[in-house]
Backbone as CSV, one residue per row, in Angstrom:
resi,resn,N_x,N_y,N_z,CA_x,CA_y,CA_z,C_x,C_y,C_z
1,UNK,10.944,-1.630,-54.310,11.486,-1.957,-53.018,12.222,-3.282,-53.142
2,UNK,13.461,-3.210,-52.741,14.285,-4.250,-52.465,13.602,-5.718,-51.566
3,UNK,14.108,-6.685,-51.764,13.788,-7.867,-51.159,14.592,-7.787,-49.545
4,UNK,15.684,-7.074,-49.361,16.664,-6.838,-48.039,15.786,-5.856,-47.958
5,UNK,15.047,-4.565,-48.304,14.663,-3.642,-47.501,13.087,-3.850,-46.802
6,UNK,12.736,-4.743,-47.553,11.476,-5.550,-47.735,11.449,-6.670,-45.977
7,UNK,12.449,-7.546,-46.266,12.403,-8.309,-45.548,13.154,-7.662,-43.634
8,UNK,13.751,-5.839,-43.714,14.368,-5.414,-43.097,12.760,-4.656,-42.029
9,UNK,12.181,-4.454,-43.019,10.791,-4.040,-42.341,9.646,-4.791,-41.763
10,UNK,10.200,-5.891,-42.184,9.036,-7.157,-41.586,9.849,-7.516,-40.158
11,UNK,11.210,-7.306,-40.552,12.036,-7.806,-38.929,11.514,-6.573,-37.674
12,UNK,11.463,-5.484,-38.810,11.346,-4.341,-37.152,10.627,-4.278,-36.712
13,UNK,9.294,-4.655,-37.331,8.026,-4.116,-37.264,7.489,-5.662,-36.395
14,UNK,8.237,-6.764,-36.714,7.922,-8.027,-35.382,8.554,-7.995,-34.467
15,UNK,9.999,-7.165,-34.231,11.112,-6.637,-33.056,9.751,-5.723,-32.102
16,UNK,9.103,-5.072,-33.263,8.415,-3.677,-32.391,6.953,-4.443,-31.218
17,UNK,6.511,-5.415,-32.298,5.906,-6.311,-31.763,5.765,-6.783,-30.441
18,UNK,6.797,-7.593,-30.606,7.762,-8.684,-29.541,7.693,-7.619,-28.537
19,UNK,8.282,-6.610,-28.167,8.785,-5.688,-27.501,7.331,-5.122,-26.616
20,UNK,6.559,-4.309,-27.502,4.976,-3.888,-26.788,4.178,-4.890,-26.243
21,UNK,4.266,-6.187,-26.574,3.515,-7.484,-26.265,4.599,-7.703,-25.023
22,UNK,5.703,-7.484,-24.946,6.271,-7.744,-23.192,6.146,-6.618,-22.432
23,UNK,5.945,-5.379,-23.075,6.066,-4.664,-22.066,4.573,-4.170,-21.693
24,UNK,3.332,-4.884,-22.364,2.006,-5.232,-21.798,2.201,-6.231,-20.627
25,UNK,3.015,-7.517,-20.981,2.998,-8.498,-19.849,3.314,-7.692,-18.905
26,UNK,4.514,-7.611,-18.941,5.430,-6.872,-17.634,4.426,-5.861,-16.917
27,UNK,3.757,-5.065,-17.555,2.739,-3.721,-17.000,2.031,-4.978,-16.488
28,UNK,1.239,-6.083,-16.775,0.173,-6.426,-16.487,0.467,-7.457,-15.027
29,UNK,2.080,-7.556,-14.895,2.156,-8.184,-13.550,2.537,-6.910,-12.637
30,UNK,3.180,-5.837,-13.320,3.650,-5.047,-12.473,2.104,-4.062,-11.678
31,UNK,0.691,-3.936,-12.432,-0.364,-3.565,-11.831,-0.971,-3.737,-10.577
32,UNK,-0.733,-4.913,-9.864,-0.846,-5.448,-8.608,-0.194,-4.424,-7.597
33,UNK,1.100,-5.218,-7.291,1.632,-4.637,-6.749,1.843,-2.736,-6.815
34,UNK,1.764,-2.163,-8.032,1.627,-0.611,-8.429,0.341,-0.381,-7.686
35,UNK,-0.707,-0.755,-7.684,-2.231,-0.722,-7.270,-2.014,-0.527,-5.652
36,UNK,-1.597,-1.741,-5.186,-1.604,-1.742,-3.674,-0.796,-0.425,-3.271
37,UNK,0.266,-0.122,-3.645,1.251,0.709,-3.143,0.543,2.057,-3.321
38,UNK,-0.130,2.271,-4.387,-1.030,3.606,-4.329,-2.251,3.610,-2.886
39,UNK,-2.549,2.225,-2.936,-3.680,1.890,-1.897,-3.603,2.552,-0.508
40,UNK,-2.044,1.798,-0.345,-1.649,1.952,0.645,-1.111,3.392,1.319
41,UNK,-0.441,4.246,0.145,0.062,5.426,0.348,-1.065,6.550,0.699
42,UNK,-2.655,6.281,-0.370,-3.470,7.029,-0.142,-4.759,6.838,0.641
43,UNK,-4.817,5.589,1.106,-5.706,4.693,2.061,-6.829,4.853,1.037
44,UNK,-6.562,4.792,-0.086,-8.114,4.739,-0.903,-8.646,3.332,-1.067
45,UNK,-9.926,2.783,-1.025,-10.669,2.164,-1.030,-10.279,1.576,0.702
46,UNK,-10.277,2.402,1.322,-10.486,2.218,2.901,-8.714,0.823,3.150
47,UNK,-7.953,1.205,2.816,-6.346,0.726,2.739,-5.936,0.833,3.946
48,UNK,-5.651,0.707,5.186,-5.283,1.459,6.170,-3.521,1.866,5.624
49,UNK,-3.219,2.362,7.251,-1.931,2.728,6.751,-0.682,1.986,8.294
50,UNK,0.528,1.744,7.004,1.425,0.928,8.370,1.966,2.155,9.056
51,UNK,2.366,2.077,10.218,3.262,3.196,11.238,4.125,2.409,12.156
52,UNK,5.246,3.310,12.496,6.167,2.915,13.481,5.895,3.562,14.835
53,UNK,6.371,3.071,15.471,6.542,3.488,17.149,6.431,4.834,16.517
54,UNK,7.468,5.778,16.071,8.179,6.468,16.303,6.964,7.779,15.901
55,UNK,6.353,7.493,15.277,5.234,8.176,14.180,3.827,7.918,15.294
56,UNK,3.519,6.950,15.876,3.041,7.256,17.009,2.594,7.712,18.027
57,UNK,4.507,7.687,18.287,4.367,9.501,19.500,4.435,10.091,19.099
58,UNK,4.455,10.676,17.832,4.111,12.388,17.148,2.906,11.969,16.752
59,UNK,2.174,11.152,16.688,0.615,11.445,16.643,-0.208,11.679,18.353
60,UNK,0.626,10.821,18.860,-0.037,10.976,20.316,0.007,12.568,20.669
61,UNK,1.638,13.127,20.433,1.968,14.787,20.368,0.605,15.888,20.020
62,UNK,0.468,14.941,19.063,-0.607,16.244,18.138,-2.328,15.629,18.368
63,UNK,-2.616,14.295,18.930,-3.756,14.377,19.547,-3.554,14.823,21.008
64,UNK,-3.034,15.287,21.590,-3.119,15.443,23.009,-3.289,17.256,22.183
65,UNK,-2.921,17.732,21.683,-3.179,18.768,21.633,-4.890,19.227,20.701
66,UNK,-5.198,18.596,20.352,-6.666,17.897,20.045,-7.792,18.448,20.384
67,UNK,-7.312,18.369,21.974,-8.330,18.447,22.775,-8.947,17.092,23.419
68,UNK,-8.408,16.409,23.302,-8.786,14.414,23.350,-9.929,13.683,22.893
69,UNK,-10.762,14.609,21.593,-11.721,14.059,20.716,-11.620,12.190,20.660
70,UNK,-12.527,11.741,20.583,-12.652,10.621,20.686,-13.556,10.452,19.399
71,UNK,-13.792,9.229,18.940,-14.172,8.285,17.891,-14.044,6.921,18.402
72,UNK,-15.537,6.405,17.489,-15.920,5.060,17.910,-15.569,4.379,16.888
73,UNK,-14.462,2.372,17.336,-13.973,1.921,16.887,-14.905,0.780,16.442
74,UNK,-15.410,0.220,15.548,-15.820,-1.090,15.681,-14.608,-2.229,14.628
75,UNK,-14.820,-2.936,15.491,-14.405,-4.151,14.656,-14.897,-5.422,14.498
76,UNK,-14.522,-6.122,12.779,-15.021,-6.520,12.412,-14.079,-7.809,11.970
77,UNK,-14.999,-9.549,12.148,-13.556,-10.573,11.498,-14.848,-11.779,11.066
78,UNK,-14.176,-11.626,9.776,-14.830,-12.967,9.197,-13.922,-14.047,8.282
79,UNK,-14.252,-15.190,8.078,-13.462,-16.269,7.738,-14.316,-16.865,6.545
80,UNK,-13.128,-16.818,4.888,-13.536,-17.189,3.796,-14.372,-18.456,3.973
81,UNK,-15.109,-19.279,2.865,-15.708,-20.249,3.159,-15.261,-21.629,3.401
82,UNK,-13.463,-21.697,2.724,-12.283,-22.520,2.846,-11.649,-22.532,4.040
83,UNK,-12.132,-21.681,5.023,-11.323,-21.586,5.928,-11.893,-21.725,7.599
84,UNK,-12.208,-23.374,8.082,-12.945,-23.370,8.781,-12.391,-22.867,10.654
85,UNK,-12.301,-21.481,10.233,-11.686,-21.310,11.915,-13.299,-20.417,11.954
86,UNK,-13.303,-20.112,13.316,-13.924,-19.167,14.385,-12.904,-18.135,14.354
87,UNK,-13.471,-16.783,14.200,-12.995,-16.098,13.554,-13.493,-14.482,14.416
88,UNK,-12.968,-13.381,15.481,-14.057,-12.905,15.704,-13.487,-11.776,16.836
89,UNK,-13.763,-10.171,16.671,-13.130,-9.461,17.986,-13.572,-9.826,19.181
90,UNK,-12.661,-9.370,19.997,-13.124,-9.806,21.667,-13.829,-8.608,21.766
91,UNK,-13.850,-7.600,21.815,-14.523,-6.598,21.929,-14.882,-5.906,20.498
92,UNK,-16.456,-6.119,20.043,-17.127,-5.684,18.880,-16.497,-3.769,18.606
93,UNK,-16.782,-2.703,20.174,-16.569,-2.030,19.571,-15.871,-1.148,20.961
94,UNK,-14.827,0.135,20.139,-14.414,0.766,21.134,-14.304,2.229,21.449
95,UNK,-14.119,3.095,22.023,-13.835,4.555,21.925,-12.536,4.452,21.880
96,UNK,-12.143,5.594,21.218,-10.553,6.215,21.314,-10.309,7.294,21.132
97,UNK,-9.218,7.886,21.862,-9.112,9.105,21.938,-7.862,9.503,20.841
98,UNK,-8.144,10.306,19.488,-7.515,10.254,18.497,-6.316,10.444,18.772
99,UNK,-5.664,9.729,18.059,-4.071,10.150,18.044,-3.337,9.113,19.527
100,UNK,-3.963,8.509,20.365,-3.638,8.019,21.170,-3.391,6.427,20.710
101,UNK,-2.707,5.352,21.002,-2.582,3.880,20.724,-3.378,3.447,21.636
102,UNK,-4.402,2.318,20.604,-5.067,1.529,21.411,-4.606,0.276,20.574
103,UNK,-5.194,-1.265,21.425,-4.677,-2.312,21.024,-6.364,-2.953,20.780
104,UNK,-6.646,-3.651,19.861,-8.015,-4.526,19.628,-7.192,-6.241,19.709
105,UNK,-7.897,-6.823,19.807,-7.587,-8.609,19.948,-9.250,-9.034,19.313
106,UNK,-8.470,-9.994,18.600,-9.173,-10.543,17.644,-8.830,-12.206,18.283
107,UNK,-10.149,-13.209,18.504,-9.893,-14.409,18.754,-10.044,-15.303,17.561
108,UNK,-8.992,-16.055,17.281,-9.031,-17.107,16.459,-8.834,-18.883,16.948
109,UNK,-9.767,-19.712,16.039,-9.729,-21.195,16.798,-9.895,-21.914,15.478
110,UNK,-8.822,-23.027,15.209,-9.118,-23.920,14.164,-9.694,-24.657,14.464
111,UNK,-10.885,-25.415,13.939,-11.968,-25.327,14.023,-11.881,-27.205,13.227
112,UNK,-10.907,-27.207,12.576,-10.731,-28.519,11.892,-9.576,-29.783,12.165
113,UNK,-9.556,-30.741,12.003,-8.321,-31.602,12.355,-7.092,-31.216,11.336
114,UNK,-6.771,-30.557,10.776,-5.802,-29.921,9.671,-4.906,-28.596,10.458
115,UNK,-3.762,-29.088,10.210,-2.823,-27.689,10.074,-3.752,-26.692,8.744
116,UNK,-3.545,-25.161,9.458,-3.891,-24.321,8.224,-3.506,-23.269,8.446
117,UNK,-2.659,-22.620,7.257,-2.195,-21.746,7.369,-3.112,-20.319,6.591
118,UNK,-3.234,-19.537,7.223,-4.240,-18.061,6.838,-3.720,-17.057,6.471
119,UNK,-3.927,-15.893,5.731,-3.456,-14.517,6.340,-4.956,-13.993,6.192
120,UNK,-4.606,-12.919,6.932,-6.340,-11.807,6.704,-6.079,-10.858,5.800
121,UNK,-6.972,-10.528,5.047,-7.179,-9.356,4.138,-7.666,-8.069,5.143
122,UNK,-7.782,-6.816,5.097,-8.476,-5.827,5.709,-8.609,-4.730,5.039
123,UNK,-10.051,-4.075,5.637,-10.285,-2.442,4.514,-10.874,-1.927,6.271
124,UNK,-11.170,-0.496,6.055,-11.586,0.837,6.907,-12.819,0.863,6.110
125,UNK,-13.941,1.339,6.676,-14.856,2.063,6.596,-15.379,3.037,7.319
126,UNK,-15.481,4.241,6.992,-15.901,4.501,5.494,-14.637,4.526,5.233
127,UNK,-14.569,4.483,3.502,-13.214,4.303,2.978,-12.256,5.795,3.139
128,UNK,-12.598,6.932,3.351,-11.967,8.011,3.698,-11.096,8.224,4.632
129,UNK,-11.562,7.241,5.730,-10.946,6.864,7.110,-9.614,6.112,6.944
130,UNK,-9.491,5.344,5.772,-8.340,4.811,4.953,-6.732,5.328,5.962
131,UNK,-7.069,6.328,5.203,-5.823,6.979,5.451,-5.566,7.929,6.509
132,UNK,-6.484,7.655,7.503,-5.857,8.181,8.578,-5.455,6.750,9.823
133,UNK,-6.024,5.778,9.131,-6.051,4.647,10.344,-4.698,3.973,10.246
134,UNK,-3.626,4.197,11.091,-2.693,3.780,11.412,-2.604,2.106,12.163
135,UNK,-1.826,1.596,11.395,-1.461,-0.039,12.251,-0.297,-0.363,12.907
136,UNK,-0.151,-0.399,14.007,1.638,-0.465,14.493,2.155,-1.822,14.185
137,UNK,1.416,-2.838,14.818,1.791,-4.010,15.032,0.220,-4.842,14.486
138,UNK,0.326,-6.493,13.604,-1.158,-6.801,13.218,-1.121,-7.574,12.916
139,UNK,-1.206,-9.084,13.284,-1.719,-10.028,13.200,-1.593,-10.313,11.675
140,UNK,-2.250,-8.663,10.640,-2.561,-9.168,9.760,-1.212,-9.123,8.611
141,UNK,0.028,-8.633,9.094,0.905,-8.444,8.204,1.664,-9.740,8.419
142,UNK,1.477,-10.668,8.396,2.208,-12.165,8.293,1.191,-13.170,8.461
143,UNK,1.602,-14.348,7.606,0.657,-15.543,7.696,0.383,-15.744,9.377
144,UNK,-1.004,-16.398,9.579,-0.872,-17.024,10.688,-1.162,-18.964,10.200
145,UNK,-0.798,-19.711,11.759,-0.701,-20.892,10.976,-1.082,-21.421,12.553
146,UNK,-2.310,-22.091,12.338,-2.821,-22.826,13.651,-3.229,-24.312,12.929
147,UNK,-2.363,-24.623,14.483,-2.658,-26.365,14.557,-4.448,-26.787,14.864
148,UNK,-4.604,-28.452,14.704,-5.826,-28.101,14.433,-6.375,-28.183,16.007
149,UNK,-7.561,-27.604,16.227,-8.035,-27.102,17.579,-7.285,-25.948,17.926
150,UNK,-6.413,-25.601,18.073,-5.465,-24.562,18.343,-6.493,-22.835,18.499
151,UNK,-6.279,-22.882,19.564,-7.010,-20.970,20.034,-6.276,-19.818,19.898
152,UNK,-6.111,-18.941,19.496,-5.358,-18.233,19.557,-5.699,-16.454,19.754
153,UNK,-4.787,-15.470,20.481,-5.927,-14.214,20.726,-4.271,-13.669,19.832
154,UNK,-4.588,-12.682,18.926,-4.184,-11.944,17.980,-4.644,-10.538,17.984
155,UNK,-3.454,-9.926,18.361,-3.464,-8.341,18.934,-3.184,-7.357,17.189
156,UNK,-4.092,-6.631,17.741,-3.474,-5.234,16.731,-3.557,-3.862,17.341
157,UNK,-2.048,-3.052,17.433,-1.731,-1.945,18.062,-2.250,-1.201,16.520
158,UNK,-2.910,0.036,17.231,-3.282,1.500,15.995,-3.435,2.328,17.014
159,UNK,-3.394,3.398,15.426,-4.090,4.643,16.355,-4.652,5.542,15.187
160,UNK,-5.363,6.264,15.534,-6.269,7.301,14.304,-5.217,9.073,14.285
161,UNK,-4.739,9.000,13.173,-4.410,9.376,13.222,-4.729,11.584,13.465
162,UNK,-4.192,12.069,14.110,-5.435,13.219,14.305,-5.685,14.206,13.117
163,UNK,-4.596,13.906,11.727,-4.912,14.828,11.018,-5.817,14.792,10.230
164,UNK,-6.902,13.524,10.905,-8.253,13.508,10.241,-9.301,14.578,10.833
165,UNK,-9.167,14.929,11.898,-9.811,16.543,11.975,-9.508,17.486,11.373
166,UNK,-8.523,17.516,10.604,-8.587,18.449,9.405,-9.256,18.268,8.290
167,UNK,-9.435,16.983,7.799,-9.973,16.499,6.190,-11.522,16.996,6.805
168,UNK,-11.764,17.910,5.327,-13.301,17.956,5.680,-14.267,16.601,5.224
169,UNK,-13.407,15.797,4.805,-14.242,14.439,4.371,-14.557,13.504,5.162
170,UNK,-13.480,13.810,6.567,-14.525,13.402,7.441,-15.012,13.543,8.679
171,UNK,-15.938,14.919,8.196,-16.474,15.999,8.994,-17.643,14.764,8.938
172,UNK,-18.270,14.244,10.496,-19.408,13.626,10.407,-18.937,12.147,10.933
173,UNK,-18.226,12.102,10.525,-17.352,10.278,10.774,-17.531,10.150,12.239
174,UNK,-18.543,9.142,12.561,-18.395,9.190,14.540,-17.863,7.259,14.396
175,UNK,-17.821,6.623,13.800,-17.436,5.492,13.862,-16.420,5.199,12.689
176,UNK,-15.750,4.718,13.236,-14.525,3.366,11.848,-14.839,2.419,12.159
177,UNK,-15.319,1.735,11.052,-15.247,-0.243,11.057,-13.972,-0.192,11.083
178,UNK,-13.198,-1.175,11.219,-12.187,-2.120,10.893,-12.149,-3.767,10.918
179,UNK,-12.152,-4.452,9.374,-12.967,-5.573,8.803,-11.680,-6.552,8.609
180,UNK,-11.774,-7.417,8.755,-10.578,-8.230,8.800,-11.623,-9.712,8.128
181,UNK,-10.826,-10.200,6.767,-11.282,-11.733,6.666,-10.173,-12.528,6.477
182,UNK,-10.248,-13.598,6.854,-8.998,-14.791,6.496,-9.579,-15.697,5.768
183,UNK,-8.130,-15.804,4.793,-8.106,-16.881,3.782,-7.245,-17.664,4.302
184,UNK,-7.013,-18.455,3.374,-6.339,-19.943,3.166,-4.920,-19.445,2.604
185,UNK,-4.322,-19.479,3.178,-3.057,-19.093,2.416,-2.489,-20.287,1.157
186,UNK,-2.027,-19.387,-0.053,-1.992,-20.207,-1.374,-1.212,-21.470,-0.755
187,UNK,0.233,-21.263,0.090,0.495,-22.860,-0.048,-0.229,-23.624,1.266
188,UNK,-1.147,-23.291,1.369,-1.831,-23.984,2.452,-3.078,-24.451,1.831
189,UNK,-3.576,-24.191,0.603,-4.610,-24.491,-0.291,-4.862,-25.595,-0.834
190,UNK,-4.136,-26.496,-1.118,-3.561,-27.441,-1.977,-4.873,-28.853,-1.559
């Protein structure tokens, strides 16, 4: 073997290298975001799901035809250990009549002399319920940012969606949690 064919195989074989070692990085930032988007599409590990107006009234359409089955809502809000607000639904729990929009309010109060900026994390339970629990409008899809003392009541429009009377998974389901915690948002961490 040649010294050029020699030294031609040490180049490819660190080209081949170079190459699988970025396209591990790249996979290993691109997993996040790939993860959530499955989360979100299949409400697995209790993910809810976003909706428009418009998706709404064709759920309202198809729970009114239902029969107006109802399910019990509870909700749920807690605040990381960094994050000294009061944290908490106005109403623990609710009925709803599937497929119909209801609105929950969640009260929040900073609690410290500091600007702080939050967002909330949230899951469904049981996690099956995932993907039928629709969010119109939520508090939790943008930072919130309270001055300090500052009160604040923070609405979230949903609705259940009715083609969970079809899933036999959740034949039995008479309640959904819905769990909300707030963090510290990263540039509010510092």
């Amino acid at each position: 073997m040649t010294t050029a064919t020699l030294e031609s195989r040490k180049n490819r074989t660190a080209l081949l290298a170079l190459l699988g070692a970025l396209a591990m990085l790249g996979l290993g930032y691109a997993a996040v975001p790939l993860y959530q988007l499955f989360c979100q599409v299949t409400g697995f590990g209790g993910t809810t799901q976003r909706a428009t107006e418009s998706d709404a009234e064709i759920a309202a359409r198809l729970g009114a035809s239902a029969g107006g089955r109802t399910i019990s809502i509870r909700f749920d809000g807690t605040t990381a250990s960094d994050v000294p607000w009061s944290f908490r639904p106005e109403q623990v729990t609710d009925t709803v009549t599937i497929g119909q929009r209801d609105m929950a309010i969640y009260l929040a109060k900073n609690n410290s002399d500091e600007r702080i900026t939050g967002t909330a994390t949230f899951n469904v339970e049981p996690e099956q319920a995932g993907a039928y629990f629709n969010k119109i409008q939520c508090f939790c899809f943008t930072e919130q940012v309270l001055e300090p003392g500052q009160e604040v009541r923070m609405p979230v429009l949903y609705y259940v969606d009715p083609k969970a009377l079809d899933d036999p998974n959740m034949d039995g389901v008479e309640q959904i949690t819905l769990s909300y915690t707030f963090h510290r948002a990263l540039e509010s961490a510092e």
